[in-house]
N, C-alpha and C positions, 0 to 999 in steps of 0.2 A: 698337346704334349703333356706327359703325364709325371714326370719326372725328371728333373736333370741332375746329367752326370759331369758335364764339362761348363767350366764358366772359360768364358773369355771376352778381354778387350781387348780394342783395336785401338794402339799406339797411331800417331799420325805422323811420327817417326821412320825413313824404311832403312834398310839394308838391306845388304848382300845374301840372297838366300846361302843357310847353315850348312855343312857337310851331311851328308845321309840323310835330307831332308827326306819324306816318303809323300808322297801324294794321298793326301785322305779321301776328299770326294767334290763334286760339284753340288753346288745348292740351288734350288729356287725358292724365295719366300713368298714372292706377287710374279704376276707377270711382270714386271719391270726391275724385279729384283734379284736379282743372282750373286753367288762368290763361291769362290773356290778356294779352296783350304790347303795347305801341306803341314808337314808336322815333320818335326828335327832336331834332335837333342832336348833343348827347354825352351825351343821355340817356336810357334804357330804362326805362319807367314800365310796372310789373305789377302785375295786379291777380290776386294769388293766395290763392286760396280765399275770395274776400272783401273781402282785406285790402290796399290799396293799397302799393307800394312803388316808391322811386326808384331806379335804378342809376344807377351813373358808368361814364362809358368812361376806360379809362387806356393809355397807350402799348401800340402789340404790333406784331409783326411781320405786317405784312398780312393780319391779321383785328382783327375790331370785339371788344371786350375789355372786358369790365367787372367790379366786382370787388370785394367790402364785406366783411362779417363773417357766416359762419354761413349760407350757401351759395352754392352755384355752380352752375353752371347754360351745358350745349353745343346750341348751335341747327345744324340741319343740313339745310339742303331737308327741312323739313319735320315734320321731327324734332326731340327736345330731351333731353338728358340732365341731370337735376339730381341734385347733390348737398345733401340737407338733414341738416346731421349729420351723423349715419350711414348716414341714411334714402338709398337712390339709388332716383328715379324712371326711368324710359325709358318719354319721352311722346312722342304723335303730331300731330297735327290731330284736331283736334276735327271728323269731317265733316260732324254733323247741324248744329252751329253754326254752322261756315264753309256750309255750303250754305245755311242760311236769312239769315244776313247777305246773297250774293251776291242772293240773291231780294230783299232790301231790307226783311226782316223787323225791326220796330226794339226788342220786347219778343217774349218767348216763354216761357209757362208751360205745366209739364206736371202729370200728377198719375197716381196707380194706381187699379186693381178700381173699375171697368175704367179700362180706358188712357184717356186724352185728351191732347189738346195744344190749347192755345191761340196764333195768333200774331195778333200785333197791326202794323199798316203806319198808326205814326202821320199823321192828317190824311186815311187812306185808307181804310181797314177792317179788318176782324176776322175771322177764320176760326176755328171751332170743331172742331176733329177729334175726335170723340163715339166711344165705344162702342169700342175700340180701333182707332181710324182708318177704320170700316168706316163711318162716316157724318160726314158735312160740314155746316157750316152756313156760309153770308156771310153778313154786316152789312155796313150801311154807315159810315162811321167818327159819330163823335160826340164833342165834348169834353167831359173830366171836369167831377164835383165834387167838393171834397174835403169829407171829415166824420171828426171824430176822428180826423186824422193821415192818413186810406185815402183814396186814388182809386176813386172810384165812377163807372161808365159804366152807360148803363142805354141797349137803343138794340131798337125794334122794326120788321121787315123781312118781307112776304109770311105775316101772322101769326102770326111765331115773334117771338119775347122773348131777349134777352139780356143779362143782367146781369154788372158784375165787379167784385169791390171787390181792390183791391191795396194790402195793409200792408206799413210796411217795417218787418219783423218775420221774425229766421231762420227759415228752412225748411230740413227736411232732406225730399229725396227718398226715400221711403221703399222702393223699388227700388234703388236704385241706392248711396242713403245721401251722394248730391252737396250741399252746403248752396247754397243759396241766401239771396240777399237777401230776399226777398220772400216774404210767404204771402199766397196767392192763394184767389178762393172766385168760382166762374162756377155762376150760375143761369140755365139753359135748359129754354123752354117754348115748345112747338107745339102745334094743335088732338090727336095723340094722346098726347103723351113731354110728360115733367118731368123732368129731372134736376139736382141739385146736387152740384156736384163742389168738391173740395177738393184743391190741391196747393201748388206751390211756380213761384216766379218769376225771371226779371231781366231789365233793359237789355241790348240788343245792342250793340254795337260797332258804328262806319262802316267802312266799308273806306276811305273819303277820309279820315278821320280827324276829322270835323269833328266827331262824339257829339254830335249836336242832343240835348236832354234831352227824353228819353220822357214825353207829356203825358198 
């Protein structure tokens, strides 16, 4: 990174995200490193590694400037350099995230051996990408139940079966080693295939900023 334009720190303080907050971007710094940023009046609200945090903006000479205790952090078309510590990331856009948000994807779980991915387009449907992306399923949407804490979908479409129960319970991506909120478990059944897959999950972002909560 060549240049920074944006400092921030991550309070370990949270609140109530601001009014007109806007959705900025998703980030990866490492494989295991990810956050996502909004921005709203004088404040930058990140959700890093999990963990919610508030910034302040403070005085600067013609850039947005924010500023706390125990790191910092330069935003730059696109880009972002943080400092944690010692620790210094040099993160990008997240592109598989930014591109399934733009599609209007509202949840997105994945999982290993073999690959899958699941997205979810609350009120609308569900896509299964099976077998490491070499096979597709649609559904049509259906609203949960909840049992023991998990969201349970259970929804059948052209005689194939789709099940998902989603705990909010860490996950660690076991490729990559990214944690997530969620562990995730999709049971898929058609007249020749069964599979049950296991991996991990989370909420998307808006890009309006509006975070309808994922149902």
């Amino acid at each position: 990174m060549k240049r920074p334009l944006v400092t921030v720190l991550l309070l370990t303080a949270c609140s109530a995200p601001v009014e007109d907050e806007r959705f900025v971007a998703a980030f990866r710094c490492e494989s295991d490193v990810v956050f996502d940023a909004w921005r709203g009046g004088d404040t930058l609200r990140i959700d890093f590694m999990n963990n919610e945090h508030i910034l302040r903006a403070v005085a600067a000479d013609g850039v947005e400037h924010y500023r706390g205790e125990g790191m910092e952090a330069w935003l730059d078309d696109g880009t972002a350099l943080l400092l944690v510590g010692a620790r210094r990331y040099e993160c990008h856009l997240d592109e598989s995230v930014m591109q399934a948000i733009e599609r209007g994807v509202d949840y997105r779980a994945i999982g290993q051996e073999p690959g899958w991915l699941l997205e979810v387009f609350a009120d609308q449907s569900f896509e299964l990408h099976y077998d490491y992306g070499a096979e597709v399923a649609k559904f049509p949407w259906v609203a949960p139940r909840t049992l023991d804490g998990a969201r349970k979908y259970a929804v059948e479409s052209a005689g194939a079966q789709l099940e998902i129960d989603i705990a909010v319970a860490p996950c660690i991506d076991v490729m990559s080693g990214q944690p997530y909120p969620d562990t995730v478990t999709v049971r898929y059944r058609d007249a020749s295939l069964e599979r049950e897959l296991s991996g991990c999950g989370r909420p998307l972002p808006a890009l309006d900023g509006s975070n309808t909560p994922f149902l």
